[in-house]
C-alpha positions as CSV (number, residue, x, y, z in Angstrom):
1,X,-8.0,23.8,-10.1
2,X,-8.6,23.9,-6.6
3,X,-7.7,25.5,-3.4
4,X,-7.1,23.3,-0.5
5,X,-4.8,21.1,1.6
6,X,-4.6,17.7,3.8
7,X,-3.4,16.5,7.1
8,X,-2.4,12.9,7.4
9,X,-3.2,10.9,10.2
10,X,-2.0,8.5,12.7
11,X,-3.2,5.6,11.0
12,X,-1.8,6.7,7.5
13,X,-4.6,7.9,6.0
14,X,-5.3,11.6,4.9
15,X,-8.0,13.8,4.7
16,X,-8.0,16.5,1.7
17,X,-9.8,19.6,1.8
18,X,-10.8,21.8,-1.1
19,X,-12.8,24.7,-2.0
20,X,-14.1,24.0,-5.5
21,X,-16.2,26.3,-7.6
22,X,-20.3,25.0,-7.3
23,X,-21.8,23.0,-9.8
24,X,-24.7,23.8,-10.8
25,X,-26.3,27.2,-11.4
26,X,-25.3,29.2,-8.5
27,X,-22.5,30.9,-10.0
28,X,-19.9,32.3,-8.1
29,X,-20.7,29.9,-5.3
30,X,-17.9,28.1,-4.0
31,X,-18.0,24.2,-1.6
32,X,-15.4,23.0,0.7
33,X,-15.2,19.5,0.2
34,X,-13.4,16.9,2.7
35,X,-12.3,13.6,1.7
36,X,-11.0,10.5,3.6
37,X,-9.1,8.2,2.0
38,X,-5.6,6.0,2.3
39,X,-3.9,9.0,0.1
40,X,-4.0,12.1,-1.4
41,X,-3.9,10.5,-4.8
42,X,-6.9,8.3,-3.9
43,X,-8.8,10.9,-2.7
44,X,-8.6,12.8,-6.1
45,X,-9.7,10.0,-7.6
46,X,-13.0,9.5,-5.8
47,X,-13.9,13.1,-6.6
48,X,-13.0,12.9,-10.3
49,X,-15.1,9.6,-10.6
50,X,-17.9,11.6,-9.4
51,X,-17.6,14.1,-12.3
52,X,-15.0,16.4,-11.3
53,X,-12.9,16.0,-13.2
54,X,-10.8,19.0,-13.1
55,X,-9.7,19.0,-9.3
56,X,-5.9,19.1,-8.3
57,X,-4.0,19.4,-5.4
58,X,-1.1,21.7,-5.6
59,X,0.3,22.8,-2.0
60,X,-1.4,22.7,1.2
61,X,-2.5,26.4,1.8
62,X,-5.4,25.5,3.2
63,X,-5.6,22.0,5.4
64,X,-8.5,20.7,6.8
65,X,-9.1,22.0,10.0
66,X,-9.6,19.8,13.6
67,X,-13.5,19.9,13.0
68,X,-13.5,19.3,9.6
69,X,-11.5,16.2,10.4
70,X,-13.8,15.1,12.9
71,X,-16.9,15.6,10.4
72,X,-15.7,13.8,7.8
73,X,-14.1,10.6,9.9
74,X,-17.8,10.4,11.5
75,X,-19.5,10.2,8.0
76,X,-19.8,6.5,6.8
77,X,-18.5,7.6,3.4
78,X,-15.7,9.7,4.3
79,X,-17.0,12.2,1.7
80,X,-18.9,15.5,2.3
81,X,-19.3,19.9,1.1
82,X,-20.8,22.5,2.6
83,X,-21.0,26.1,1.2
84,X,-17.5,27.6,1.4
85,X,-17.7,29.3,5.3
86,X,-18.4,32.9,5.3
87,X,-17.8,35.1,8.2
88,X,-19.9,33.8,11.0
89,X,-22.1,31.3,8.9
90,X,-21.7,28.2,9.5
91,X,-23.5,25.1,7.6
92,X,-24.1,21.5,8.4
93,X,-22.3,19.1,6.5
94,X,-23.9,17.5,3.5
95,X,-23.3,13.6,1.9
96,X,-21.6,14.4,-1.7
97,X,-24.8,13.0,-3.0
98,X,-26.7,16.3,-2.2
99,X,-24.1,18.1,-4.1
100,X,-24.5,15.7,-7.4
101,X,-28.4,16.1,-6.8
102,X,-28.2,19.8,-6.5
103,X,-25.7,20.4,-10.0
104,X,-28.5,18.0,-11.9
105,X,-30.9,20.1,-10.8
């Protein structure tokens, strides 16, 4: 189960955001990941073809906000995670490939 939300857009499409638990050994770790797709329903779908395959949508308590839109429209796969934001820290967005990599590892 996940935290998260989306916002659709103009065009019809949506972008989901949650903030899953980290794969891999850093327990207690949590990503925000943002997804692009036609719809929500999609968007679940890419993640769980990756290999999560427990991540659900219920609500929208916490939407994507403007930047995170803006990141993940400007990435050629509409797909990205950071380390869940703490106070003042801010990362740079990562392909979801790093993320696979990094739970392999």
């Amino acid at each position: 189960m996940a935290a998260g939300g989306f916002c659709k857009l103009p065009n019809g499409s949506v972008v989901v955001a949650l903030t899953l638990p980290s794969p891999g050994p850093s327990a207690g770790a949590r990503v925000r990941v943002l997804v692009h797709s036609v719809n929500r329903a999609r968007a679940l779908t890419r993640l769980r073809n990756l290999g999560l395959r427990s991540v659900y949508l219920r609500g929208n308590a916490e939407p994507p906000t403007p930047d995170e839109v803006t990141a993940v429209l400007h990435h050629p796969d509409g797909l990205i995670w950071r380390t869940a934001p703490v106070q003042g820290a801010q990362e740079l967005w990562h392909p979801i490939r790093a993320l696979m990599r990094r739970a392999a590892a």
